[in-house]
Short mmCIF file of the C-alpha atoms (twelve columns), coordinates in Angstrom:
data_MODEL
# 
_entry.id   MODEL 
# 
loop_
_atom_site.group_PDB 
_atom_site.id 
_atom_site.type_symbol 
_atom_site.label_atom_id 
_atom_site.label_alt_id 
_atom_site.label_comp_id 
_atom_site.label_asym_id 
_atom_site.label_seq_id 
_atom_site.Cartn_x 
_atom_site.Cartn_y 
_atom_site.Cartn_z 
_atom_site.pdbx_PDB_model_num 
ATOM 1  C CA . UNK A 1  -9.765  -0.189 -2.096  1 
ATOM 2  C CA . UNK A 2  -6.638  -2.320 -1.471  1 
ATOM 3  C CA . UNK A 3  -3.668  -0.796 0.560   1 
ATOM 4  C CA . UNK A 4  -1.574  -0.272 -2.405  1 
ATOM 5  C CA . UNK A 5  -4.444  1.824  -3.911  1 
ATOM 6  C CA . UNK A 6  -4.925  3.758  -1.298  1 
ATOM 7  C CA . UNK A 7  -1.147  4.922  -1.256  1 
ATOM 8  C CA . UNK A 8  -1.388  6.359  -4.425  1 
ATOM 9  C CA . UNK A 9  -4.674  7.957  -3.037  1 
ATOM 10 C CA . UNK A 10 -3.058  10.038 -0.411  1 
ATOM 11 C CA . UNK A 11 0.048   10.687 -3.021  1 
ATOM 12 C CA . UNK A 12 -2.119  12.180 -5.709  1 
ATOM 13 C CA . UNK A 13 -3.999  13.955 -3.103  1 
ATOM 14 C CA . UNK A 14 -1.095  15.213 -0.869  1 
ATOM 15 C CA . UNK A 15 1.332   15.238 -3.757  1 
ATOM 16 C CA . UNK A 16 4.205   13.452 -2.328  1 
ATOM 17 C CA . UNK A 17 4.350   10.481 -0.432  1 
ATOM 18 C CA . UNK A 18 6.826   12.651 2.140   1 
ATOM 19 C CA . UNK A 19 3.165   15.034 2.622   1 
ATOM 20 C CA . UNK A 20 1.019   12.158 3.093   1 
ATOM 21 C CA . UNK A 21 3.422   10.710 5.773   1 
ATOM 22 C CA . UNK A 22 3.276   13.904 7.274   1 
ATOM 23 C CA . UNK A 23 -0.377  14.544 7.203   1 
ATOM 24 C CA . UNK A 24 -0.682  10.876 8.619   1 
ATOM 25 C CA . UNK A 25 1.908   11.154 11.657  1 
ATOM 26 C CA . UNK A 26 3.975   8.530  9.943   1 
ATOM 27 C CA . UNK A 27 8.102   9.651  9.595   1 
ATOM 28 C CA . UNK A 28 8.692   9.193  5.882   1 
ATOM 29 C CA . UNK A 29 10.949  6.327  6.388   1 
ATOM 30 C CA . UNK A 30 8.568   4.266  7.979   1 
ATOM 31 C CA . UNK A 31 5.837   5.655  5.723   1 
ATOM 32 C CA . UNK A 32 8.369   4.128  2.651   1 
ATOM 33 C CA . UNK A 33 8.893   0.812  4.477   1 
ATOM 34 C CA . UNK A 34 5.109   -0.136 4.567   1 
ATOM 35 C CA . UNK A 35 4.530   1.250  1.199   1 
ATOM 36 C CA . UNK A 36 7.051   -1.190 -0.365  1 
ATOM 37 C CA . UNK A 37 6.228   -4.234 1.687   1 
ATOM 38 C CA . UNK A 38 9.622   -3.870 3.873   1 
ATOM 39 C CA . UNK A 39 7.378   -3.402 6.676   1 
ATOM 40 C CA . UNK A 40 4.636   -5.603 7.608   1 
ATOM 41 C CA . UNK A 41 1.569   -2.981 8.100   1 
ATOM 42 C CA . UNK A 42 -0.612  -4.152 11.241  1 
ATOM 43 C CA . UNK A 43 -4.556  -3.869 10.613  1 
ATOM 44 C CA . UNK A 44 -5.217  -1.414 12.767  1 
ATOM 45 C CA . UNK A 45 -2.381  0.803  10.388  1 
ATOM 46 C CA . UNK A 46 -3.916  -0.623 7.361   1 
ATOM 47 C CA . UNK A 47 -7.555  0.493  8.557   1 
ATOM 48 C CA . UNK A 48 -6.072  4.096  9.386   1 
ATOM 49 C CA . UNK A 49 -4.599  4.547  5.992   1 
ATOM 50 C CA . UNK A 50 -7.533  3.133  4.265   1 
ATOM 51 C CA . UNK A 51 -9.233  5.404  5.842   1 
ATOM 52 C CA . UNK A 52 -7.280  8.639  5.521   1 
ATOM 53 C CA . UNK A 53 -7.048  7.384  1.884   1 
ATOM 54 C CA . UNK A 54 -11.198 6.944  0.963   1 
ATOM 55 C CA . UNK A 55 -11.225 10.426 3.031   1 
ATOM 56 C CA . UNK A 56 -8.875  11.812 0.402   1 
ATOM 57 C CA . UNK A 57 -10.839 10.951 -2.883  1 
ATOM 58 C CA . UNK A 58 -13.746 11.869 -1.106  1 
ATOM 59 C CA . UNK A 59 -12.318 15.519 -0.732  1 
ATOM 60 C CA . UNK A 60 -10.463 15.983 -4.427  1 
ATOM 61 C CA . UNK A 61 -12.313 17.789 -7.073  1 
ATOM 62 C CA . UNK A 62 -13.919 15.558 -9.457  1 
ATOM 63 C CA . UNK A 63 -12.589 16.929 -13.413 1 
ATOM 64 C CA . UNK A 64 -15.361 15.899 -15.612 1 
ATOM 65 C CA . UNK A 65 -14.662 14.995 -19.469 1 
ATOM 66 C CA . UNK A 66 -17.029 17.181 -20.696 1 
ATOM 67 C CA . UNK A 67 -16.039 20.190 -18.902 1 
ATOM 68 C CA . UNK A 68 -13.614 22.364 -21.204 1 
ATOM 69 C CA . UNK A 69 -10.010 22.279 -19.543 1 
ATOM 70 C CA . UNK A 70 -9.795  26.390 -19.822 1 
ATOM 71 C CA . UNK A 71 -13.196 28.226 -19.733 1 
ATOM 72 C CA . UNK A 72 -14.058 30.469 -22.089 1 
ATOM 73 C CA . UNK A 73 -15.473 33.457 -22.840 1 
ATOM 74 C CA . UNK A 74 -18.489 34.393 -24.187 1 
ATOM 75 C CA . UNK A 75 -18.567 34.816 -28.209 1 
ATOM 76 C CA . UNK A 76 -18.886 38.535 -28.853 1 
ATOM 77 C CA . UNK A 77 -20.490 39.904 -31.838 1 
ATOM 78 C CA . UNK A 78 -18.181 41.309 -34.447 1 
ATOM 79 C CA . UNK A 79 -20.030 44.570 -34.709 1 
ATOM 80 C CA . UNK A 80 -22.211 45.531 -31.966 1 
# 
């Protein structure tokens, strides 16, 4: 996973960039800075977000394609 990647990890799985900045201990400016390159990202930063990023995708729920998006019920006879 490259740093950019992992970003939009901890976005999809926080929801916001602001939440994942949060959740990270990183103020949202800063947070914004090193997400857009304004800020050079030191390795040990880059290992913690890669981290807190594979830890991420590890947690969300997997949504398989051949799962039905809205369960259903059972078919019911017509006349019992």
């Amino acid at each position: 996973m490259d740093i950019q990647t992992a970003f939009q990890s901890l976005e999809n799985f926080y929801g916001t960039h602001s939440r994942a900045a949060a959740a990270l201990g990183i103020s949202r400016d800063h947070y914004r800075a090193l997400r857009n390159g304004r800020a050079n990202i030191p390795q040990r930063t880059a290992d913690y977000i890669l981290l807190k990023a594979k830890e991420a995708v590890e947690d969300m729920p997997e949504i398989s394609s051949t799962a039905p998006a809205i369960p259903h019920e059972p078919a019911r006879a017509a006349h019992p």
